[in-house]
Each structure stands twice: as structure tokens, then as C-alpha cells.
KOLPA-803689 format. One record per residue: residue in one letter; x, y, z of N, C-alpha, C, O in turn. Coordinates in steps of 0.001 Angstrom, whole numbers, plus 500000, padded with zeros to 6 digits. Each point is the difference from the previous one (the first is absolute). Example, Ala and Ser with C-alpha at 12.3 -4.5 7.8 and 13.67 -1.06 7.14 Angstrom:
KOLPA-803689
A513190494310507800499110501190500000500900501200500000501036499981500665S498614501069498615500820501190500060499230501090500730500509501108500169
end
This chain:
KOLPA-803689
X298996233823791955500957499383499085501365499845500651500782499059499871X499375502225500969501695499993500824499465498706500571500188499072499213X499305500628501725499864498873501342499976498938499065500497498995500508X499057500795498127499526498777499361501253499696499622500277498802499938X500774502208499722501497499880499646500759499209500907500628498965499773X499204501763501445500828499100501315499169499142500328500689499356500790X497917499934499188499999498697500050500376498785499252499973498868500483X500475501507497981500336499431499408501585499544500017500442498900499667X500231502153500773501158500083500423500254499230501200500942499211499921X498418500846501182500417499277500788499646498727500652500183499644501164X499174499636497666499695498711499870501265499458499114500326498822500140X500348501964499007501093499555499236501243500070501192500893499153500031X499067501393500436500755500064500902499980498354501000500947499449500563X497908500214499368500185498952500544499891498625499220500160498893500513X499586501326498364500343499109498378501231499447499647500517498891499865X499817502523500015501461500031499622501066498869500677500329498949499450X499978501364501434500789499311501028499653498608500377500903499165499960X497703500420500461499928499006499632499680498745498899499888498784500154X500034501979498829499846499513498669502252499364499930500449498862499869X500262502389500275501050499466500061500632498879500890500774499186499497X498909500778501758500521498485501174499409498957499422500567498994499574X498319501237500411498639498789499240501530499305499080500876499274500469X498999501283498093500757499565499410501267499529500195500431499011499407X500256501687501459501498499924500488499725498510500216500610499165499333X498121500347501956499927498965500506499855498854499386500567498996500430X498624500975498430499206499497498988501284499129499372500317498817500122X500319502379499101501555499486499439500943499212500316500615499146499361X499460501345502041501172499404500791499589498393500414500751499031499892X498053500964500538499506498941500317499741499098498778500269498818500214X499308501445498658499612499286498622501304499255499508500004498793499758X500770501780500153500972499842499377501300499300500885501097499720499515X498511500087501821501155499178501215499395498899499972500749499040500182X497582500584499572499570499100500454500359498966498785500002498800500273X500289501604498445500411499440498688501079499325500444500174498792500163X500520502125500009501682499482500822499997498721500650500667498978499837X498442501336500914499958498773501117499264499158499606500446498963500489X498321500700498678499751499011499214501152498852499217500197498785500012X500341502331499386501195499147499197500985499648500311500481498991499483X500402501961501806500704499547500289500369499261501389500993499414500432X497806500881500020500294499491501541499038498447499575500364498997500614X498684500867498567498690498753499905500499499260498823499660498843499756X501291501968499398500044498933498496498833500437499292500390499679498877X498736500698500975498894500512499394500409500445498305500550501077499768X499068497858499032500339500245498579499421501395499298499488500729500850X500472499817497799499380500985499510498611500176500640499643500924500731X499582497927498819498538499555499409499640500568502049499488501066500341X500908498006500438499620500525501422500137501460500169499088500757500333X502234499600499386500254501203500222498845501218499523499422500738500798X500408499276497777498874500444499454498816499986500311499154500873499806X500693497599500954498637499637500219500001500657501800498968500008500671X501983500345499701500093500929501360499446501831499435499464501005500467X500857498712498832499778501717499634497917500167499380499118500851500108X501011497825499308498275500065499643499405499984500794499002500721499982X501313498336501317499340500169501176499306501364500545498816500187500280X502096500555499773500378500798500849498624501241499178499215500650500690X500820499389497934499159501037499025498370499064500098498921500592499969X501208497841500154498808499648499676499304500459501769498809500219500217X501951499814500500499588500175501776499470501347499708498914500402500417X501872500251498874499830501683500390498925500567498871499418501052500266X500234498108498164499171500162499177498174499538500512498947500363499475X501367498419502128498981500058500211499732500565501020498822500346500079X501807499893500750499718501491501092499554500718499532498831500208500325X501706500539498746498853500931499230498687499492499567499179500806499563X500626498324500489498830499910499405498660499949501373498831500347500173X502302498971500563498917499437501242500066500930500890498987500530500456X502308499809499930499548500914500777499748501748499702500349500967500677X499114498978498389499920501523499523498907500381500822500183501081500560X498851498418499656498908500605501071499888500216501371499205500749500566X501857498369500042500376499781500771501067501203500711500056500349501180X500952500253497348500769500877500491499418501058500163500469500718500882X498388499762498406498986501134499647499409500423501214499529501136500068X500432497983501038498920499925500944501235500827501253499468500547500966X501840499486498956500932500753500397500703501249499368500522499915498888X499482501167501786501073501094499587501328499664499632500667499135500569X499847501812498122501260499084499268500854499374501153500456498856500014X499692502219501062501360500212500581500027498580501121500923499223500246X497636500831500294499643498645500512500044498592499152500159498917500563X499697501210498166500019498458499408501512500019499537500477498879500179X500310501879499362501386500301500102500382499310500835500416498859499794X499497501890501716501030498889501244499327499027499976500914499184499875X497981500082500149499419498583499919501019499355498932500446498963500490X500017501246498384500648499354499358501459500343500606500605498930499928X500034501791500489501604500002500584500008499605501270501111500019500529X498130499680500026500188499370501455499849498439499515500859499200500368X498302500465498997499256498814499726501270499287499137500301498836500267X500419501897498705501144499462498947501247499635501421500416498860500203X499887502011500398501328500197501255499466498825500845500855499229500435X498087500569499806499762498591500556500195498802499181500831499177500383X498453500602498443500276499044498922501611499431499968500400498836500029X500547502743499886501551499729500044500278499389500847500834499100499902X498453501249501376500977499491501011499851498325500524500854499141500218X497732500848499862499822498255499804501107499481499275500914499346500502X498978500957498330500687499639498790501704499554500619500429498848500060X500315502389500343501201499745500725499905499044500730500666498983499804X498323501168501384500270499258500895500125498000499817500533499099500647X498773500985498306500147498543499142500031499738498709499287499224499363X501725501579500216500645500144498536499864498716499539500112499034500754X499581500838497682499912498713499088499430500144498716499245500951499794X501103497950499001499569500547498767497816500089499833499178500584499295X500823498487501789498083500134499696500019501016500760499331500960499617X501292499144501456499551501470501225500053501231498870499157500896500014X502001499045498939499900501398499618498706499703498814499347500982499649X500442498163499981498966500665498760498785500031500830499166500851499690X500498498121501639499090500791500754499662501431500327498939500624500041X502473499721500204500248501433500758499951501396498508500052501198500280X499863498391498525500286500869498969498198500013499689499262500980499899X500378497449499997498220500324499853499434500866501189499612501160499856X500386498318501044499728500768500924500101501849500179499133500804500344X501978499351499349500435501136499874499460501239498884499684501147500317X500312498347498495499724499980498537498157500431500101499440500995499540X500188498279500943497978500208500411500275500919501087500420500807499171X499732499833501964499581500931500988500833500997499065499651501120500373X500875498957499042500889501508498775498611500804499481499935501212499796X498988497828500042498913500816499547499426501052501194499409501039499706X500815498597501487499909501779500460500489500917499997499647501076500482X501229498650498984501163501060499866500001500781498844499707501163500277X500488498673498647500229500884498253498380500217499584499571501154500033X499889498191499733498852500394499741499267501185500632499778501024499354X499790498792502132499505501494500659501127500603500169499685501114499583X501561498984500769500689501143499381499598500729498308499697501124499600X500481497689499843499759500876498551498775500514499853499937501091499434X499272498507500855498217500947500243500311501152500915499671501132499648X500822498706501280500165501348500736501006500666499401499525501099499716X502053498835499790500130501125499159499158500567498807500049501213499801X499058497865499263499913500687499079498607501145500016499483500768499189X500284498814502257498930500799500113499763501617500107500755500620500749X498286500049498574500178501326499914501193500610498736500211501195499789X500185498122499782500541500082498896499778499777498264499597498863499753X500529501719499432499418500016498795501296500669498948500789500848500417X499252498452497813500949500759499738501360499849500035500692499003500203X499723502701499457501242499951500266500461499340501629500495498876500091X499283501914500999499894499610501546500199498447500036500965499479500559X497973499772498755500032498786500243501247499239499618500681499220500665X499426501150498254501612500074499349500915500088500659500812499075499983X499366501844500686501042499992501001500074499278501192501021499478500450X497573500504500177499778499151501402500614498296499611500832499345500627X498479500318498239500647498721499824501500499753499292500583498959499698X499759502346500181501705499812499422500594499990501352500928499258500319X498506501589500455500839500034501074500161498950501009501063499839500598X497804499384499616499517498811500561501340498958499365501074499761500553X498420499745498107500707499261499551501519500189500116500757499039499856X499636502052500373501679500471500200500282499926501095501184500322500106X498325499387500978500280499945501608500343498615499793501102499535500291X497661499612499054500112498230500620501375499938498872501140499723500373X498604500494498651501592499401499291500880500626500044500785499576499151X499794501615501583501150500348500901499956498724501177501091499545500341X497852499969500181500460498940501171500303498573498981500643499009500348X498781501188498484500815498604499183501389500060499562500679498998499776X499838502541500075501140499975499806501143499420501001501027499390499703X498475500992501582500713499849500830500268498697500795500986499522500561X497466500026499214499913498576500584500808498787499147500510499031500563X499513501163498180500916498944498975501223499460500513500244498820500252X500631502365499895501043499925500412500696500107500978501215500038500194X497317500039500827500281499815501111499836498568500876500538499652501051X498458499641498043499417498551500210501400499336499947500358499323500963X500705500884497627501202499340499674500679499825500784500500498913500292X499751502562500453501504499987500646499647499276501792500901499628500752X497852500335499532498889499534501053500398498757500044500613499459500921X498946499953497808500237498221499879501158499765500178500317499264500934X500680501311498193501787499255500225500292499972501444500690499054500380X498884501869500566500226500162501471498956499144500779500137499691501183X498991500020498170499456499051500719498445499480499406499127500868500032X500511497875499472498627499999499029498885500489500771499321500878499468X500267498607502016498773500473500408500203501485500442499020500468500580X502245500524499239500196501546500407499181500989498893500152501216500113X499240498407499136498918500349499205498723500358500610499484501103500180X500055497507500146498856499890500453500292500899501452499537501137500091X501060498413500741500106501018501335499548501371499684498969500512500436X502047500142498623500270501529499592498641500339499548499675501079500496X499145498283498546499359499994499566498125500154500988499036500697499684X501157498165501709499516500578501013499619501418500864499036500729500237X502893499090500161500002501323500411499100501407499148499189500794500477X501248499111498389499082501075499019499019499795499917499391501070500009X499531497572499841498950500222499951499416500981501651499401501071500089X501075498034500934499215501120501368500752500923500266499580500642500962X501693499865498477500361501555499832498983500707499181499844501210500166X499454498138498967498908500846499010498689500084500719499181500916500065X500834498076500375498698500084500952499674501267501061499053500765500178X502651498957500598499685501198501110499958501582499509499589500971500635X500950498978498077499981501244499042498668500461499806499716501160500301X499255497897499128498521500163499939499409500176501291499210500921500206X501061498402500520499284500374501163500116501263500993499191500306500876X502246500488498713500509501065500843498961500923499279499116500668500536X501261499196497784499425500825499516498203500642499808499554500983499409X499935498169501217498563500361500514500003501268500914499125500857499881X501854499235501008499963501088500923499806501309499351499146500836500294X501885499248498654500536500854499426498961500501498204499794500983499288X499883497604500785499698500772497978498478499032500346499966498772500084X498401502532500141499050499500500681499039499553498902499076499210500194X501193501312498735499379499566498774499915498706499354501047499437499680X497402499824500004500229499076499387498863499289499642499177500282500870X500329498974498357499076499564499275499129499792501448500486499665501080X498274500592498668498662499929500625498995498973499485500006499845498778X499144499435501922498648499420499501499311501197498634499332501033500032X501111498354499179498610500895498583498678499719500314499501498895500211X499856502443499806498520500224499588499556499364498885500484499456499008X498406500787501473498818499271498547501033500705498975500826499372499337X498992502086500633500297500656498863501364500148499355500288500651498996X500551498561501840501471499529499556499966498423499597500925499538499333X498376499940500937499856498939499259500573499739498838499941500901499164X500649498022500523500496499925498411498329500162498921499735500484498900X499714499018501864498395499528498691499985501837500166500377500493498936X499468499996501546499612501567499892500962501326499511499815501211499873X501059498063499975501016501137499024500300499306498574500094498798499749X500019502224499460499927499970498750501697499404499500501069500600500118X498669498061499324501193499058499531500221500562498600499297499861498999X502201501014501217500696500829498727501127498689499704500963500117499241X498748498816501409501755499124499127500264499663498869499125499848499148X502023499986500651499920499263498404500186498970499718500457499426500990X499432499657497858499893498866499310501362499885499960500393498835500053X500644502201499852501557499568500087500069499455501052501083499430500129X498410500491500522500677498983501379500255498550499266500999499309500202X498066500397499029500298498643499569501053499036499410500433498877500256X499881502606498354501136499113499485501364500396501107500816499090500144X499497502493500786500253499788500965500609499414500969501116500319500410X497889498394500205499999499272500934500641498727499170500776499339500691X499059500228498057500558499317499303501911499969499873500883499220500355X499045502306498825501763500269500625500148499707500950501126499509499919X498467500357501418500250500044501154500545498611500386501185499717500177X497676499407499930500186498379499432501297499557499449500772499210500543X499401501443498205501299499924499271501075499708500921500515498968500430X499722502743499796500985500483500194500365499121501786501009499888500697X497858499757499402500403499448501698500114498777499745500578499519500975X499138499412498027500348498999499658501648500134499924500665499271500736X499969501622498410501713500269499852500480500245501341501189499702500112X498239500774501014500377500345500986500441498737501317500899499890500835X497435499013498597500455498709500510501480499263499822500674499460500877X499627500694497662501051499247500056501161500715500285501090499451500160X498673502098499929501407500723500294500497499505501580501096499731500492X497183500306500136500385500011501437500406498756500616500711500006501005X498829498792498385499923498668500151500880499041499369500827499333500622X499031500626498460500750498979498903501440500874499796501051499429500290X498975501682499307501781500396500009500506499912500851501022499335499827X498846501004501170500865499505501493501024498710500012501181499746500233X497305499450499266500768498285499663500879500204499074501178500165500319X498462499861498499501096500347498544501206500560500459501002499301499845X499147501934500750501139500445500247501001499080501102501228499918499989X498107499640500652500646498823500992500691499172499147501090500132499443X498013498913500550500580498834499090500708500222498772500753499098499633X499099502386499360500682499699498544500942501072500206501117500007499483X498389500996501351500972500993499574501111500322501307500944500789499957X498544498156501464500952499892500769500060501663500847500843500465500767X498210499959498832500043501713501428499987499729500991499610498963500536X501067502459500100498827499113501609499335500767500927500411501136500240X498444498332500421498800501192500644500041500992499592499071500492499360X502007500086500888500467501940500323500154500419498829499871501175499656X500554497465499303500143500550498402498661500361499453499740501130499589X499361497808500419498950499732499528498647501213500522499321500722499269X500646499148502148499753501411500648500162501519499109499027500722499783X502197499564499814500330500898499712499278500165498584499362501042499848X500676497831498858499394499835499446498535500195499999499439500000498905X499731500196502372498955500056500126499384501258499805499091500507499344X502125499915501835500005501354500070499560501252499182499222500945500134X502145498332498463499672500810499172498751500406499181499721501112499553X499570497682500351498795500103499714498588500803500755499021500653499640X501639498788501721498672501350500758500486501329500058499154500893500063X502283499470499925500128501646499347499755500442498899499751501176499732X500307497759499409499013500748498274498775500056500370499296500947499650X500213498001501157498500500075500078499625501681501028498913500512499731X501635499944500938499837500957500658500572501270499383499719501032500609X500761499044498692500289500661498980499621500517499525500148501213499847X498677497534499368499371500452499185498091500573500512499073500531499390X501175498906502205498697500823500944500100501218499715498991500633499690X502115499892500349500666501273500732499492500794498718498950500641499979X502065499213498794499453500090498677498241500575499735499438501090499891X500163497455500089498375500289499987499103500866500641498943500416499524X501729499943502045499199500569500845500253501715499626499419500869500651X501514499453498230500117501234499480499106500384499198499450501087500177X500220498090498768499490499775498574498685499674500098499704499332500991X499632500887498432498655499624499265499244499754498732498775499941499896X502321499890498931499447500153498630499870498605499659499612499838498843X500619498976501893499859498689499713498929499918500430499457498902499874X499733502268500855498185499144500774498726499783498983499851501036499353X499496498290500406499441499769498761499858499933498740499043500216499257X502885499193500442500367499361498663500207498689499795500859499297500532X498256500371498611499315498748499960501451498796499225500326498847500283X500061501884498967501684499811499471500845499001500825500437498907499640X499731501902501898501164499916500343499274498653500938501002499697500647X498393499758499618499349498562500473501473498909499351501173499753500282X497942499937498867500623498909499067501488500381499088500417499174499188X500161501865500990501024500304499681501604499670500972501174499694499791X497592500715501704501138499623501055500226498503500382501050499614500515X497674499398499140500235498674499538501288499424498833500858499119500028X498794501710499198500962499641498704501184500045500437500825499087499966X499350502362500619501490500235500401500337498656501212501065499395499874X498373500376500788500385499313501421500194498149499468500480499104500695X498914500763497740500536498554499091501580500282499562500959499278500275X499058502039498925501390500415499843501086499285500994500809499074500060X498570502137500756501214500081501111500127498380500402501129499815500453X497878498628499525500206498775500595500887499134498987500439498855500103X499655501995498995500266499226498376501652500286500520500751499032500121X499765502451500186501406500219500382500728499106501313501089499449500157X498067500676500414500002498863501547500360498882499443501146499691500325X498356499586498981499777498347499724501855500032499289500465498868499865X500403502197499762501271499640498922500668500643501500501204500079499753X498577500402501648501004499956501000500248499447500789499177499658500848X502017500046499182500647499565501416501274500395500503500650499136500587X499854502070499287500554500520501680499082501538500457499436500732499186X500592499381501630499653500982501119499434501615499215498939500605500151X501962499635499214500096501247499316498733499960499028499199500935499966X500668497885499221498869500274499226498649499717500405498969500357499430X501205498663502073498743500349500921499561500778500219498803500164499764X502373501208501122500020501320500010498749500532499158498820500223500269X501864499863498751498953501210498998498917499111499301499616500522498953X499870498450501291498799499188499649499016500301501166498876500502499977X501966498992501154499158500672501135499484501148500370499005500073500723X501613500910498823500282501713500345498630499710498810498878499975500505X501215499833498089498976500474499747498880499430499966499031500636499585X500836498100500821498915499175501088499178500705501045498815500069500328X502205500363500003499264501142501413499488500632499650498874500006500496X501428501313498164499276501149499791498844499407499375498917499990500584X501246499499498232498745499061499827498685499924500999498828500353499868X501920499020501189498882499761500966499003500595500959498918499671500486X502160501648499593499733501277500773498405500452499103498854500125500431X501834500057497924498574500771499332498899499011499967498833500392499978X501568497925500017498559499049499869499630499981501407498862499539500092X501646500784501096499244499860501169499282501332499883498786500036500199X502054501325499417498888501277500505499048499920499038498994500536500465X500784499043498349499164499824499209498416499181500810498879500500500090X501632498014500432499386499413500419499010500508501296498794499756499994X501793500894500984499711500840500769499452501245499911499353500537500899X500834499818498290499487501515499556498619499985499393499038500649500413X500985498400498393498372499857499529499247499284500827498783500151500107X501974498937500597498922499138501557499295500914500458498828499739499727X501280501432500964499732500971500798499672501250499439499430500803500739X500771499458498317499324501426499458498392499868499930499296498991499972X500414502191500012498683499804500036499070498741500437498858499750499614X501684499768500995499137499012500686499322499741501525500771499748500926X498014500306499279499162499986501191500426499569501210499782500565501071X501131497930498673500314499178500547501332499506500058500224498932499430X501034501872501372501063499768499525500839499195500587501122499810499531X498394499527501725500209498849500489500134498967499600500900499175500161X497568500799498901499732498437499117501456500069499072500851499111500021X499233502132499174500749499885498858501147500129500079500803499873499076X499545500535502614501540500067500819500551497856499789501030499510499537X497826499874501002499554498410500215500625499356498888500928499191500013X498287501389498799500134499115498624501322500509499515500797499117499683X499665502322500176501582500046499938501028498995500337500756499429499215X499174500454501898500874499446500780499901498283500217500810499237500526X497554500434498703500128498358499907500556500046498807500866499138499850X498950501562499236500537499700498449501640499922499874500575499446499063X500105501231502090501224499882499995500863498986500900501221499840500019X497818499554500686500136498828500845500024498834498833500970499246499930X497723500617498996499597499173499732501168499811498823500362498891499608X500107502224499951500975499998499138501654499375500543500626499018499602X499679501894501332500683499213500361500260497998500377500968499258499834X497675500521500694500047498463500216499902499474498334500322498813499964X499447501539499119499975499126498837501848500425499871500768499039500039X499748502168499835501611500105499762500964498758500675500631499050499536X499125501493501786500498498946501050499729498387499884500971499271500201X497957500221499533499909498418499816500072499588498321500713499001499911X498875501358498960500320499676499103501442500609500106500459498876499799X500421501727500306501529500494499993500695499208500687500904499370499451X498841500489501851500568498828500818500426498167499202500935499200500044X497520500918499211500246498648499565500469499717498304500469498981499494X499252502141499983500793499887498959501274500143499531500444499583498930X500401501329502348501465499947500304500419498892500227500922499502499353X498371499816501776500838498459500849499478499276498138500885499147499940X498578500745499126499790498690499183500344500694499100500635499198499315X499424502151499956500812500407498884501552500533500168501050499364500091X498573502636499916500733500719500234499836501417500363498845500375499800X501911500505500654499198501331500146499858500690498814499206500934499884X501786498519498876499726500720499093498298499314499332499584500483498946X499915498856501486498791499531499859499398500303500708498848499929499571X501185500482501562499369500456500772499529501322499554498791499966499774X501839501398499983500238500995499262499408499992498728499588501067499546X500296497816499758499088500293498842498798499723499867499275500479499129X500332498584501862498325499838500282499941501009500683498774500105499967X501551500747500642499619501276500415499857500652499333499095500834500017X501890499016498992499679501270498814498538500202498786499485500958499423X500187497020500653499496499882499057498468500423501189499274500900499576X500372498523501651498987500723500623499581501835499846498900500538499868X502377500008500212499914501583499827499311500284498560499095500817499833X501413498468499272500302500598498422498036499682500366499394501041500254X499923497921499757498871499673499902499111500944500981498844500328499735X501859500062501438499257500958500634499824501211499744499179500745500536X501878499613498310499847501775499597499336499930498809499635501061499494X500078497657499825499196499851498575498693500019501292499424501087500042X500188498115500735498699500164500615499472501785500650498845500426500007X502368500296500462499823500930500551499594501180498428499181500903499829X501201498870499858499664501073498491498691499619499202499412500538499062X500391498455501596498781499019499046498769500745500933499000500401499404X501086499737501797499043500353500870499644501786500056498956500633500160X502675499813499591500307501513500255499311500149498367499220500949499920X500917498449499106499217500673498436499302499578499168499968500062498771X498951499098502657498641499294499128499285500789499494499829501172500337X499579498116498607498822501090499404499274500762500855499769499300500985X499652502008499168499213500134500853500481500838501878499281500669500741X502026498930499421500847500439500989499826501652499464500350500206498837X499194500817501857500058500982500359501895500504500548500709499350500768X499636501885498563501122500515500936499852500286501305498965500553500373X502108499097500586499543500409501148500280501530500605501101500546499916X497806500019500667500282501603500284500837499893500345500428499005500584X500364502410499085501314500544500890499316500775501439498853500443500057X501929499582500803499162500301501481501469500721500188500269500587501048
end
């Protein structure tokens, strides 16, 4: 049990850290390349948005396609396949900067991401159950959005000094993460093996639950709101409210420190794990909170819309993640479908948001969001207290 302790440990050890650059990179780069869409190409909402769908529909089908593909490699190996492979993507990209080069360079980019989060997330959650699991994925999730905190407002102050100094900075980190993984083989020797017959998913006994469903639904939601936070406000604040990068950045910010926040939070606690309640409740709340959004415009009441945007999001992602992987045989597959559902969510935020800003308004924008949520937490309760639905064990 001691040795089973420190192997578990020192695979986080090598999680951890790069779960955080990953993101740092992710950010910095997501959010410069917006910049430079709009302001270096002229690029309207509807493009702009439709840059950000790209980027989830590339990376919603990586997962799909290449999930077998990543399987057939050790995490740490399909890991650098995707950060060597992205640091190349960038650098083409520089070397013949342009508005098709970048949505080339974001699809492109967006599909090889599937080696990356997915077998990481199968390999942390492995050997874990429970409370433990609870924590492994609070802690996970609090590394990458400490690197969203940082990357927001760091993308801003990046762009005013220079639009493609994003993307550069963003390189560099991806094969600074790389050589991180690769040192770390020397050092931390542990790590997923070829399974036996008798590790097989068909041969262990599938304890998951049916909450994954409504779940993965919040998830959808809540990453749909995320599209337009990440995509479509950028624009809004440009054009109506006149910020600039470093403002808007900062604004971002605030939102991935509630969201980490509220990791931090969760990864203490456990009395939210199999209450069927708090699904469709954290929907409700997250219409609220779009209903307050839609009556602001200066900074301050972004602030605390965002702040509680984030926490919001923190409990619908560990939610989403948490029932993916519990008790389940196969936590790769359900690492896969996590992470398309929040892709897939995002690309509906991002392109319907994009285009209903450029032809309405954001305060319209904001309320078809709301009115999608309100319908998704009547669906999520509809599923969580059909006739016949069993409570789900407490574990």
C-alpha cells in the first residue's frame, strides 16, 4: 500500500506541472491569436467566433479519431507527440503569418490536442476511487486553471507589445513542456503498461453511474457560456466598451481565479458526490448569473458575473469529470467523451454567439443562452427523476 502511495504520487508529480504549462500555453496562445485575427486581419464577430469553433470542432474530433491511436502510446509519449507537433504548427504559422494561415494553424492545432488531455486524464484517474479520486481530479483541474489564470492576462499585455508575441511565448511553452516530460522519465519510472486479458475493460466489473449523463449535459451548458466568454466578449468589449487587451485579459482572469477557486474548494469537500439536486440547480444558477450579465456594461459588474461564472464552472466541470471516471472499466473512453462534450459545447457557444452578436446584441446573445440553460436543467432533472431512476449509491 506504502509503494502504491508513492506511485501514485509520483505520477502527480509529473501531472501536476504539466497540466499547468499545457494550459499556460493553451491560453496565451488562444487568446493572442483572437487579437490578431481582429486586429491585425479585420476579422468581424461571426469570423472571430467562427475561429474559436474551429479550433473545439478540430479538437472534438481528435478525440474521437484519434483515441486509439493515442492508446497505442504511453501518456507521457502521446503528451510530447502533441507539444512538439503544436510548437511546430506555431512556428510554420509565424513563419507565414495570415488570416487563412491562422485558422489553418488553430485546426490543425485544435485535432493533435487529443493526445494530450485525454491520456493524461486516464492516467491520472487511474487507481483512484472516491474520496482520492476527488481530490486527484481537484487537483488536476487546479494546476491547468492556475495556468488560465495566468495566461489571460498575460496574452493582453503580450498583444499591446506586440500581436504575434503571443504566439512566440506560447511555443516556447509548449517545448519547455515537452522537455519537462521527457526529463521526467529519468526520474518518475512509473507508468501505464500494456493491460492483460484480466485488466481489460470487458473483464472488470463496470460500477459507473447514470449521473454522468445529465452531468455531461451541464457540461455542454456550461462550455457553451464559456464559448462566448472566450470568443465573442473579447469582440464586445473592443468595439462597445472600448478596453484594451490588458483590460479585457484581466477580465478573463478573473474568471479563471473563481474557476480555481472553486477546484481548490471542491478538492476539500465531498458532500456534493452523488446529489442528484445539485446537477440542474448549478444550471439554474449559471441562467441567473447570464440574466445579470445581459443589464452590464462597465468592468466592475463583469467582475463579479465572471467571478461567479468561474465558480460555477469549476463544480460543472468536476461534476462532469468525476462521474466520467468513477467506477468505470474504461477511463480513457470516458476521459474522450468528457472532453468532446466540452469541445462540442463550446463550438455551439462560440458560432451561434459570434453570429448573433454581429446581427442582434450581446444582450441577446446572453439570453439565448439563458433560455438554452433554463431547458437544459428542466432536461437534466427530467432524466435525474424519471420514474424508475434508482438513487445513486453513496461510495
Amino acid at each position: 500500500m506504502a509503494n502504491g502511495g508513492r506511485v501514485q504520487r509520483d505520477k502527480m508529480s509529473v501531472i501536476i506541472p504539466s497540466a499547468f504549462i499545457n494550459s499556460l500555453a493553451i491560453g496565451t496562445m488562444s487568446l493572442g491569436m483572437l487579437f490578431v485575427v481582429k486586429d491585425l486581419y479585420g476579422a468581424g464577430p461571426g469570423l472571430v467566433g467562427s475561429l474559436g469553433a474551429l479550433w473545439s470542432i478540430s479538437y472534438f474530433t481528435g478525440c474521437i479519431v484519434l483515441r486509439k491511436a493515442a492508446s497505442r502510446f504511453k501518456p507521457r509519449t502521446s503528451m510530447i507527440i502533441m507539444l512538439t507537433g503544436s510548437a511546430t504548427i506555431l512556428v510554420a504559422f509565424l513563419s507565414r503569418p495570415g488570416l487563412w494561415q491562422a485558422f489553418a494553424a488553430f485546426s490543425a492545432y485544435g485535432f493533435i490536442m487529443a493526445f494530450f488531455w485525454p491520456p493524461l486524464m486516464g492516467w491520472l484517474s487511474k487507481g483512484y476511487e472516491g474520496a482520492e479520486l476527488n481530490r486527484a481530479t481537484s487537483l488536476f483541474s487546479f494546476s491547468w486553471s492556475i495556468g488560465g489564470i495566468i495566461s489571460s492576462y498575460m496574452a493582453g499585455i503580450l498583444s499591446e507589445r506586440g500581436k504575434l508575441l503571443p504566439i512566440v511565448v506560447a511555443t516556447a511553452l509548449f517545448l519547455l513542456n515537452a522537455a519537462f516530460i521527457l526529463v521526467s522519465k529519468a526520474f518518475v519510472k512509473n507508468e501505464d503498461v500494456p493491460r492483460s486479458a484480466s485488466d481489460s475493460p470487458a473483464a472488470v466489473e463496470d460500477r459507473s453511474t447514470p449521473l454522468r449523463y445529465p452531468a455531461w449535459l451541464g457540461a455542454f451548458l456550461i462550455y457553451a457560456v464559456m464559448g462566448v466568454i472566450f470568443n465573442v466578449f473579447p469582440v464586445f468589449a473592443r468595439d462597445e466598451l472600448a478596453l484594451s487587451e490588458s483590460s479585457i485579459g484581466f477580465l478573463l482572469m478573473i474568471r479563471a481565479a473563481a474557476t480555481t477557486v472553486g477546484f481548490l474548494i471542491l478538492g476539500k469537500v465531498t458532500f456534493w458526490q452523488f446529489k442528484r439536486a445539485a446537477l440542474p440547480i448549478l444550471s439554474v444558477a449559471t441562467v441567473a448569473t447570464l440574466i445579470a450579465l445581459a443589464f452590464q456594461r462597465n468592468a466592475l459588474g463583469f467582475s463579479l458575473g465572471f467571478g461567479i461564472i468561474g465558480l460555477l464552472q469549476s463544480m460543472i466541470y468536476n461534476n462532469s469529470l468525476f462521474y466520467a471516471t468513477s467506477g468505470s472499466p474504461d477511463r480513457d473512453r470516458r476521459a474522450s467523451t468528457h472532453e468532446a462534450v466540452l469541445t462540442f459545447g463550446q463550438v455551439v457557444g462560440s458560432v451561434s454567439g459570434g453570429f448573433l452578436y454581429q446581427a442582434f446584441s450581446m444582450p441577446v446573445v446572453y439570453a439565448v443562452l439563458g433560455l438554452l440553460l433554463g431547458v437544459g436543467a428542466a432536461a437534466q432533472s427530467a432524466m435525474i427523476y424519471r420514474p424508475g431512476r434508482r438513487k445513486a449509491p453513496a461510495r
